[in-house]
C-alpha positions in Angstrom: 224.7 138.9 -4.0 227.9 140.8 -5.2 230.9 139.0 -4.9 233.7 140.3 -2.5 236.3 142.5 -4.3 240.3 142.6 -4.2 241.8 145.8 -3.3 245.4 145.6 -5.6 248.4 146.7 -4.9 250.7 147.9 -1.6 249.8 151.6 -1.7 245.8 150.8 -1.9 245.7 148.1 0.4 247.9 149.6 2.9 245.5 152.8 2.8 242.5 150.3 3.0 244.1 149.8 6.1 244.8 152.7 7.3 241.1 153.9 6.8 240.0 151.0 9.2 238.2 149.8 6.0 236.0 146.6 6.2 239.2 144.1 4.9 238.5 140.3 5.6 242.0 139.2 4.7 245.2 139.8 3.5 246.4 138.1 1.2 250.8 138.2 0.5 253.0 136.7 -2.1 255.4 134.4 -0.5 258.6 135.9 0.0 257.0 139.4 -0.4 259.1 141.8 2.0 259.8 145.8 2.8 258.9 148.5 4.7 255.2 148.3 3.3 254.6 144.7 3.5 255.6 145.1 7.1 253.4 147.8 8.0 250.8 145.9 6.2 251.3 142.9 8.2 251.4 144.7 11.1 248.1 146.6 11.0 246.1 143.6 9.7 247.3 141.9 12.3 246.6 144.2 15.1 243.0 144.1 13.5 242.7 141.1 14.0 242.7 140.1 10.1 244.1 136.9 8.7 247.0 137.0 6.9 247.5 134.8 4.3 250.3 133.7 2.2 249.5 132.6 -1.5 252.0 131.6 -4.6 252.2 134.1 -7.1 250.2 132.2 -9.5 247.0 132.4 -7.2 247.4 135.8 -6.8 247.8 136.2 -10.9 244.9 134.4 -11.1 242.7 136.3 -8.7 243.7 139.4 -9.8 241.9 141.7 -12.2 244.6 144.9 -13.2 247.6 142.2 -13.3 249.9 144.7 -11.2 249.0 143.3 -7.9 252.5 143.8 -6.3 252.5 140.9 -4.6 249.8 141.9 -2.1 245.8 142.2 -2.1 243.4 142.7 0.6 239.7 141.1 0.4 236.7 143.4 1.0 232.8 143.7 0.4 231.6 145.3 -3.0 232.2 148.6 -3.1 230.1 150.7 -1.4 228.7 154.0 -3.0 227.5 156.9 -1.3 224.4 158.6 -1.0 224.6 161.4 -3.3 222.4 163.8 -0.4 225.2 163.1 1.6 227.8 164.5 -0.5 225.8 168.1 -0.7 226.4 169.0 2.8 230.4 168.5 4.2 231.2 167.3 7.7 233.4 169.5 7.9 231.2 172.5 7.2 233.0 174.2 3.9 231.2 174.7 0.9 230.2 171.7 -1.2 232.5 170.8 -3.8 231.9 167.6 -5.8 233.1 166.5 -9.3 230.2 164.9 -11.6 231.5 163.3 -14.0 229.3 162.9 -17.3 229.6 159.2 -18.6 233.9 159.0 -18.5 234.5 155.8 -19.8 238.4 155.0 -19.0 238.0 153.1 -15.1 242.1 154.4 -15.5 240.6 158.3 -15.9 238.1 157.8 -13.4 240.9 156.6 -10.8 243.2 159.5 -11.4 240.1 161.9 -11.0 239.0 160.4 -7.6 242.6 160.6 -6.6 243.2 164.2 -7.4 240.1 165.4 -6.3 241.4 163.7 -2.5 244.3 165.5 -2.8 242.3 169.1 -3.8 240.3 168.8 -1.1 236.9 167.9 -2.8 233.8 166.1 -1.1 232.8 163.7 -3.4 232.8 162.3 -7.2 229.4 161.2 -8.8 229.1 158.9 -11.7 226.3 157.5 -13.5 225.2 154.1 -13.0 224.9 153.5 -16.6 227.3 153.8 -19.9 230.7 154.8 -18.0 233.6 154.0 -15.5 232.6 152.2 -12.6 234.9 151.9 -9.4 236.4 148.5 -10.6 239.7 147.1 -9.2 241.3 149.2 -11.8 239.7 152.6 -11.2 240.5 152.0 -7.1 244.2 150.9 -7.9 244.6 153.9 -9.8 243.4 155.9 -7.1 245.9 154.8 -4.7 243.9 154.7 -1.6 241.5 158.0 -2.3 238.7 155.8 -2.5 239.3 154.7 1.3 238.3 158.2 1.9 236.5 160.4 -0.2 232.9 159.6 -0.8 231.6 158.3 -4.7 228.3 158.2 -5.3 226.3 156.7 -8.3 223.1 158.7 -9.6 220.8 156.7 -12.2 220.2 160.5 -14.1 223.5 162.9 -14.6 220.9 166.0 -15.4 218.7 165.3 -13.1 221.5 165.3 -10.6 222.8 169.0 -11.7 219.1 170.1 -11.0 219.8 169.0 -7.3 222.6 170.7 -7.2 221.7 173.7 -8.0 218.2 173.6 -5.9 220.9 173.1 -2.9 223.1 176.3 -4.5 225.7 175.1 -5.5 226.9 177.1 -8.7 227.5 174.7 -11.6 230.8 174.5 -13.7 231.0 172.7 -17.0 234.7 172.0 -18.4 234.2 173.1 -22.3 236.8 173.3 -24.6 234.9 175.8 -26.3 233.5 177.4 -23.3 233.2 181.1 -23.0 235.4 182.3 -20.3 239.0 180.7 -19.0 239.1 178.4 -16.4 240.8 181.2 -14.6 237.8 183.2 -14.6 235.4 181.1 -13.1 235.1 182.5 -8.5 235.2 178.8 -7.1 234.8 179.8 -3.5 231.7 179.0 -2.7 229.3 175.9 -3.1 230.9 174.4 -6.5 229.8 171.1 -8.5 232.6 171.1 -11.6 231.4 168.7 -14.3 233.8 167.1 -16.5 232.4 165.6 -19.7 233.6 162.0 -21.6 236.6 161.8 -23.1 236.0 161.3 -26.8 232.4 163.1 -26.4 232.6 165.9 -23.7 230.0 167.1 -21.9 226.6 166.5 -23.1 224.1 168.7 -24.9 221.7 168.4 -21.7 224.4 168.8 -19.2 226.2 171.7 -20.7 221.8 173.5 -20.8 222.4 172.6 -16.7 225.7 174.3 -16.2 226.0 177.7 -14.9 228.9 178.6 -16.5 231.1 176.8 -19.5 234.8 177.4 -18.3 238.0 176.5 -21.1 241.7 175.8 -21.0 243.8 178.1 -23.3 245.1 175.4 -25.7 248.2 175.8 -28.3 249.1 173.6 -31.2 246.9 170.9 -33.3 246.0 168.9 -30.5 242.2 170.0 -30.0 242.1 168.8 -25.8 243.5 167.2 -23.1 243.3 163.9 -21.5 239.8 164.1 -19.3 242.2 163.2 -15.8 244.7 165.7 -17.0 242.5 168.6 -17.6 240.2 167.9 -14.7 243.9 168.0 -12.8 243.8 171.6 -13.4 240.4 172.6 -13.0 240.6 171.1 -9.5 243.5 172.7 -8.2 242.4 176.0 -9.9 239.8 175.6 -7.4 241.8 174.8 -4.4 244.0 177.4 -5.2 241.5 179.9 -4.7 239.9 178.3 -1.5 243.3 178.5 0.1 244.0 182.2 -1.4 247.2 181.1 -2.8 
């Protein structure tokens, strides 16, 4: 059986809370005080979840990103989502995840999941092999994303761009050396964007899946961009569009 995991941090856990996430304590640095440690207290306890008070020490020791803030909330493992799920929307827009092909920074992955929240994508898929996973670090990063968008772990990347596609969604690679600008691509309608490694890119098989390889027009030396950073603008490219702005 997994252990139970930490959420880190007053943004995460607050948003943990928030979410009505499954949190089995609270746990606060003595003396810890402000406008989000009260509004942490005060949800947990009108959930009815124990809140506990631990020396800084304990918390340093229980902690895995060592930037806990003072505050972390206990939870079961992480759940994942299944990946069917993520191909048709609640809310009845046109599918549009984010596959990510073996990132390994947990740091990258958490920026990702948290941008993707905030451009109004359904879902991130990972492999369950030989990349990020959602660790403490990877949720912290995301600042509370993960309490609402839904992750899912597939056991074969290509394998998972053939399902897309049989459900129609158009598949977008980012390629540094792709043949049309990012600009280019019509991201309307069902949409899986794929965002390669970052020392690697994409791979051979995945960029044979993708419909289309799209590019960001580079100047100077430096060859790319940070994988979070360059996903960053492929994703808003792509809200921008869906909104017509």
């Amino acid at each position: 059986m997994e252990e139970k995991r930490m959420i880190e941090g007053r943004r995460p856990v607050l948003e943990a809370l928030k979410a009505g996430s499954q949190v089995t304590r609270v746990c606060l640095q003595k003396g810890a005080h402000g406008g989000p440690v009260e509004e942490i207290i005060t949800l947990a306890k009108g959930q009815g979840i124990p809140v506990e008070y631990w020396e800084k020490s304990r918390l340093d020791q229980r902690a895995m990103t060592r930037n806990h803030q003072g505050i972390m909330a206990e939870t079961p493992p992480f759940a994942y989502a299944p990946f069917e799920q993520l191909l048709s929307p609640a809310d009845g827009e046109p599918p549009f995840l984010v596959i990510l092909d073996h990132l390994q920074d947990p740091h990258n992955l958490g920026a990702l999941v948290r941008t993707a929240y905030a451009a109004g994508c359904h879902g991130i898929v990972i492999p369950e092999r030989r990349a990020a996973q959602m660790t403490p670090a990877a949720i912290r990063t995301a600042a509370g994303a993960t309490e609402y968008l839904p992750i899912a772990k597939v056991v074969n990347i290509a394998r998972c761009l053939d399902q897309c596609k049989q459900a129609g969604l158009w598949v977008y690679g980012a390629d540094m050396s792709g043949d049309n600008l990012y600009t280019t691509g019509d991201y309307k309608g069902p949409l899986a964007l794929v965002i390669g490694s970052e020392g690697e890119g994409l791979s051979r098989l995945s960029k044979e899946k993708c419909d289309y390889l799209v590019r960001l027009p580079m100047k100077g030396a430096v060859a790319s961009l940070n994988a979070s950073v360059a996903g960053a603008l492929l994703l808003y490219e792509v809200l921008r569009q869906r909104e017509g702005i």
